[in-house]
Every structure is written in C-alpha cells, then in structure tokens.
C-alpha positions, 0 to 999 in steps of 0.5 A: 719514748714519746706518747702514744698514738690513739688506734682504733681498736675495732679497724685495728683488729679488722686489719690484723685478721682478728675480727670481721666486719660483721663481728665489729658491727654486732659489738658496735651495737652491743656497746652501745646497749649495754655501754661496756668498753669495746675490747669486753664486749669483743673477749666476751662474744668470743671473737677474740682473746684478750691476749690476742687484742693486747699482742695486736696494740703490741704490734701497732705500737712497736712496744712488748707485750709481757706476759705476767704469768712469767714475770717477778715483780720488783718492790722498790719499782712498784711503790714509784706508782702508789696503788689507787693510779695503778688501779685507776690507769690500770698501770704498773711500773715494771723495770728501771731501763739502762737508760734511766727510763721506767718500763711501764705496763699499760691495759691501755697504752692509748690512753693519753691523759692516763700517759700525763698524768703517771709522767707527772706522778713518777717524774720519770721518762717512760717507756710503754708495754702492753699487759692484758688488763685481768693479769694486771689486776690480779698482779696489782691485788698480789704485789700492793701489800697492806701490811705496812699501811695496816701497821701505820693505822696501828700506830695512829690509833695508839697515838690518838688513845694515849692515856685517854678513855675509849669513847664508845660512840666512836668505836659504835660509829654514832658519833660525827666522823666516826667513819674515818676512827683509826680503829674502824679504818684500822679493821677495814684495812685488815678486812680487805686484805685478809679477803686479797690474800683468801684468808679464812681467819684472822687472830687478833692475839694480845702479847706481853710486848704487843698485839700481833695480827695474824692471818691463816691462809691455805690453812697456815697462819702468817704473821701480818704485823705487831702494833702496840698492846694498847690498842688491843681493847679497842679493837676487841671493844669494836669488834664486840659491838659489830657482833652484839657481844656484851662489852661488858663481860672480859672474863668470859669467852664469848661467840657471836657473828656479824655481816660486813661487805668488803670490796662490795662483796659479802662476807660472813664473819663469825667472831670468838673471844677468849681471855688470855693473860694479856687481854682478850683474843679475837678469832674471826672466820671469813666466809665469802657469800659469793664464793660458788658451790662446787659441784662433786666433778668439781671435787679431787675425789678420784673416779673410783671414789666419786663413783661410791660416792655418788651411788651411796647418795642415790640411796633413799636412806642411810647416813653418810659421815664426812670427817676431818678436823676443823677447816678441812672442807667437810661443810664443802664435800657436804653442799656439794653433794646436796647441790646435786641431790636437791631437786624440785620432787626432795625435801632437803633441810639442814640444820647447822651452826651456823649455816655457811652457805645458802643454797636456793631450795633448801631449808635450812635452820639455824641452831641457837643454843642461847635459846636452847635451839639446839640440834637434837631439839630442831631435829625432832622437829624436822623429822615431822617437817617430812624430809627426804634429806636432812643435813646435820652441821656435826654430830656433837653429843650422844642425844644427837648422834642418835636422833640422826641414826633413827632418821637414817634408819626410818627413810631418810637420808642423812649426811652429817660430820664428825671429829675423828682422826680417819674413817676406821675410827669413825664407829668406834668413836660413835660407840664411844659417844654411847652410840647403841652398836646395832644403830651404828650397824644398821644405819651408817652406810658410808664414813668419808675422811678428808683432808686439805693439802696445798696446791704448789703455785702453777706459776713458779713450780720446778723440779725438784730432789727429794731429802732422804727423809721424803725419799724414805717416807714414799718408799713406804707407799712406792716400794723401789719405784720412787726413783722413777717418778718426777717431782715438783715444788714451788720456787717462790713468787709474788703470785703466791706470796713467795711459799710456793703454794697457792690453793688448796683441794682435798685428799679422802679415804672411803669406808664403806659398810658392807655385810663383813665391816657390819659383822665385825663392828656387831662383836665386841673387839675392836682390833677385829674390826679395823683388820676387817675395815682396812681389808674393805679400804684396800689401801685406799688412804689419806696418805695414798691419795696425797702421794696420788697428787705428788705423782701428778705434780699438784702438791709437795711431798712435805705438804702430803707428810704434813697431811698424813701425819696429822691422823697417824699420830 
C-alpha cells in the first residue's frame, strides 16, 4: 500500500463528532505548557478514549483497526522487526498476507519517516493497521522474550573466562568498560526480564552439566535458560560485591541486600547464598518501590471477612496474627491495614527484616541481627517510643512472641505473622513456642490465614469440563450442585506466557477469639479446641474461599486444590 497521508489529529476528531472546538483549543494550550503529544493530552482530559482516537485514524485511512486483546501473535513474524524499532516506531509486524505484504500494526500509522525506515528494515512490501499505543506496549514487553539473548550473554561470558582468572576489577565495575563486562550485561539482561515478566525471585542454581537460571512468577518457577557451569562463580562473585557480601567465605550460606534501578525504576533486591555440591546458589527476592499499596477494598477479603477485619482493627488494642507460608501476601494484607489505620493522631512503628515497603508517617526500623538488633531487643525499645500500633515482620522465637503479647495486652495494638499451616493451628503453635496460655488467651484477638491463588488470564479463559478428580474434590464442598455451576481456565496465549494464568490475589479464612474459643484454648485438650474453634469459623476456610473464586470465574479448580492441599496435608 503506498504511504500514508499525514492528518491532523485535532480537525480530524472535530470532524468525526469526537472532540469540540473548545476541547481542541484547551489541549492546544495544554500541549504547549506541558509539550506532551496531542493524542495524551486529548485521553487524559477525558475527551476522548485512546480507542476511540485509533478507530478515527482507522477510518480516515481506510486501514483496520486491531484490537490486541483478541490477537495471538506470531513468533517468526515478529522477530522480522527487532525489539528497539518496534519500541521506537512504536510498531509491530502482525501478519504475512497472501500477497507477500507485512501487515504492520502502527500507534501512529502517520509517521512518514517511521514508514521509511521499517520498510528498509524488513525489505518487505507493508500494509498498515491501527494498534492503540498502550496495547502495543504491553504486547511488545509480552511477545520480545529475553531468554535467548540472556543465554547468548551466557555464552560470551564463558568464552571471555576460558581458563583465565576473574579479574575483580571488572566484576566490581572499577575498571575502564567494565560496564559493558559479559557478566554485568549478563545480570541486566535478567533483571529486566525478570521485572517484564513480574517475577518475585530469581535462582541462579550451579548443576553437575550447567547452571540453570530460573525465575518464580505467580509463585511457580520457570526455567529461563542453562549456560555453562563456569560462569556460575562469577556471577555468584558479582552479585557478592553488589550486596557487601564476603567474597571470600564459599562455605557459608550468606545473606545480604542491594538497590538497583531497572527500567528507571527501583527495586529492592534481597540476595541469599547457600553452598551446594556444584558451587554456591544465589536467590534474589525482587521487590518494586513503586509498586502501590493496596487498600483492604482493594483486597478479594469477601464482605463478611472485611467487615471482622476491620472492626478487629478499630480496637485500641489486641494482636492480630496474618499466616501463611513464605511469599503468600501476608506482609501485603499487613500494609494494607496500616495504610488505613495510620493517621496523624496514631503513632505507628514497625519492626521488620527487612522492611518491604515504605509507607510516609510510619516509623519503621530495620532488624539487623549482625549487630544484634534483633526483634525482642528493638521491641523493648519501641514499647518506650509510646506507640499506639506496633508492627512485627514475624513472631520467630518465644522472647519475641511474648514481648509482643504484652504490648497487646497493656494497650497496644499489634499486628504481626506466623508460620502455620491454617488459623486452628496458629495458638496451639504459639503454646508450642512456650507461649504462656493465659497470654495467648487474653491478648490474640484475630488469626488471619491466607493463601495466593492464580488468576486465569482474562484474555484466553474458556469454558471448561471438570476431570473426575476435580469433579470429586468439589463435591465435598457443593454437594449435588456441582453440575450446575459454569467453570473456567485459561487456553494459553502470549498475554500470559501461554499457562493460562496471569496474576494472582488471595484466599483467607478468619478466627477470631471469642469467649467459647478463650474457653477452649484455657484447658489442656487441644482436640477440644479445634472442635470449639472450627464451630466458631462456620465453615469459613481456605478452600471455601477458593471454590468461592472458581464459582466466580477468577481461578481453576486445580489452582484452588493446589492451594488447599497445601495446609490439609
């Protein structure tokens, strides 16, 4: 098709019936104040959608308009155009047509020289389509994997070591390039990805044939690529002297933390060592400074839930306990309650390790244990700083589990976690702990255990028939109304990496200590006390709160039997 005509976006809106004079007059103004692109400043004045400006350049041009949500990508297609041009022309190449032409998706199918110059890059004939531009972007970000230039990078590095001995000047970044080191591009090539595809860690493990290089996204881990074993020392060695690790010490686990910023934004990396057979192993947990808190409305806490929830934080004092095993949201239900308790008239302190958000008005303290900060020694501490809300990250060890106990029970209000299988077991582990009974008694008020189920992908779910086995498993919570409920999975796209799921949000389960659950925890028979404490939950449960979302359409029933197998067993 030949090239396209450059429009006027402005007039060109005005004469479809989508903007006003006045409206074209006010984001004139706007854009020369501020200098941002016209179609921005129309979208975020709310005068008109940025659908509704890319249909409009569809019609002007006589060329389609796709709707990305609806469309699978093809690999071999897409590589035609290499990921920085697709970025820069904010372009992508969508089809091969019968004619031999490339459909190619354009934000801005009137920008001439952008026309040129991805002609000249695909020698091919091209025929235009209209893509909104956020779309784009996030398919670009989807479809441009990293795995094969994060193994290429693997590969330069163990060509550049051969037999010769790691120079640390360049794995510090002292010496005259060291910038552009295999191994430090080698690192900010996994980093971006790993924050592309909303990783939470990423494990660097040494193997007898290589070292593999895995990511853990939605709480599963995918293998990223396997390079050669010998390059493992040097990136173990690099990531050491980001953190102000003892390079020296290999037969140690050791743990340390660093900053970086990816993509202009920063992240928070928390790092851990441990020696294996094959060398050492490097786990790294991500966490994003930008990412927003969220709000308890912002939670999957059904309205019952929510409502205890929040009347058990209006109390001037108590404990309430969040639990769950490791990377289950419970730091995250935690802020979101402090997010909405903190106010100019409380006086809120946490005390974590390592402290995972930063949330203005807080005071929050940073538990060190290599100089013996450690929680019950900043706790006793705090309780002079005269608090009304005291967060602790984890109740690890008796000493602490008591100091905070006290607190609850002398006025505070004290929010903290635990590692326990569901809410039932959280007193009896806190008596385990050497927990004196009359302080659980008197001072836990509400126990909170949660889980993290995936979301299927909003953009390839399907109906979907149950096995016999998932048609056996909700039989025990539906009875003989299975049969009449729809279900749901996800088929597999680009949009989530092709497993169906993308996202995750939480299942809870509440206990709450009322005078019958006090009773029952005060007498030396625990079988006694869970009767009495699942008679309180009313079948209120990790796995009826995931069979709830499986009605609803959000997740799979194997992701709620994966969830609710974790804690029955």
């Amino acid at each position: 098709m030949p090239p396209p005509q450059k429009v006027r976006l402005g007039d060109l809106l005005i004469q479809q019936g989508l903007l006003t004079e006045e409206q074209l007059k006010l984001s004139l103004d706007e854009q020369k104040r501020t200098g941002r692109k016209l179609g921005r400043v129309f979208v975020e004045s709310g005068y008109v959608t940025e659908e509704g400006i890319s249909q409009a350049l569809a019609r002007q041009l006589r060329i389609p308009f796709i709707d990305l949500k609806s469309f699978t990508p093809k690999p071999d297609l897409i590589k035609l155009l290499p990921e920085a041009p697709a970025r820069r022309f904010r372009a992508m190449v969508l089809d091969q047509l019968p004619d031999g032409q490339l459909q190619i998706g354009m934000s801005d199918p009137t920008d001439l020289q952008a026309y040129d110059e991805i002609s000249r890059l695909v020698k091919r004939e091209i025929d235009l389509a209209v893509l909104t531009e956020s779309q784009l972007l996030a398919m670009i970000d989807r479809v441009y994997h990293r795995g094969e230039q994060i193994t290429g990078l693997a590969k330069e590095l163990t060509a550049e070591l051969g037999d010769m001995p790691i120079e640390f000047g360049d794995l510090l970044g002292l010496s005259p390039g060291a910038e552009d080191a295999p191994v430090v591009k080698l690192l900010q090539t996994v980093f971006d990805e790993a924050m592309r595809l909303r990783a939470s860690d990423i494990h660097f493990e040494p193997q007898e044939k290589g070292l593999r290089i895995r990511f853990r996204i939605d709480g599963v881990l995918h293998i990223q690529t396997e390079a050669d074993a010998k390059i493992a020392s040097a990136v173990a060695l690099r990531l050491k002297l980001m953190s102000g690790l003892d390079i020296s010490e290999k037969r140690l686990p050791q743990d340390g933390r660093f900053n970086i910023k990816v993509r202009a934004n920063p992240v928070d990396v928390r790092i851990s060592t441990l020696p294996t057979q094959y060398g050492e192993s490097v786990v790294m947990r991500l966490l994003a400074q930008n990412t927003g808190l969220l709000g308890l409305d912002g939670m999957s806490l059904p309205p019952r839930m929510l409502e205890r929830f929040r009347h058990a934080l209006k109390r001037p004092s108590g404990l309430v306990l969040v639990t769950g095993p490791t990377g289950s949201g419970k730091t995250t239900t935690l802020y979101a309650a402090l997010n909405e308790l903190n106010s100019p008239e409380k006086k809120v302190i946490t005390v974590e390790d390592p402290v995972e958000y930063r949330l203005p008005g807080l005071n929050q303290v940073q538990v060190h244990e290599k100089i013996d900060l450690s929680f019950s020694r900043v706790l006793r501490t705090v309780l002079r700083q005269d608090p009304d809300i005291v967060l602790i990250g984890e109740m690890r060890d008796q000493e602490t589990a008591e100091i905070g106990m006290r607190a609850a029970m002398t006025g505070h209000l004290v929010l903290s976690t635990l590692h326990t299988n569901d809410a039932i077991s959280t007193p009896i582990r806190l008596l385990d702990m050497g927990v004196p009974r009359y302080m659980v008694a008197l001072s836990v008020h509400m126990v909170i255990a949660q889980r993290l189920v995936r979301l299927i992908c909003g953009n390839c779910r399907e109906p979907y028939t149950l096995t016999p086995a998932e048609h056996e498993w909700l039989r025990y919570e539906l009875g003989g109304e299975v049969d009449q409920h729809a279900y749901q999975h996800g088929r597999g796209c680009a949009h989530c990496a092709n497993n169906g799921y993308q996202g995750r949000t939480g299942v809870y389960e509440f206990l709450e200590m009322n005078d019958a659950v006090v009773e029952a925890i005060n007498h030396d028979d625990p079988g006694e006390f869970m009767r009495v404490a699942r008679q309180q939950m009313a079948g209120e449960t990790l796995r009826r709160d995931a069979v709830r979302l499986v009605l609803a359409g959000k997740t799979t029933v194997s992701e709620a039997m994966r969830i609710s197998n974790q804690y029955e067993e």
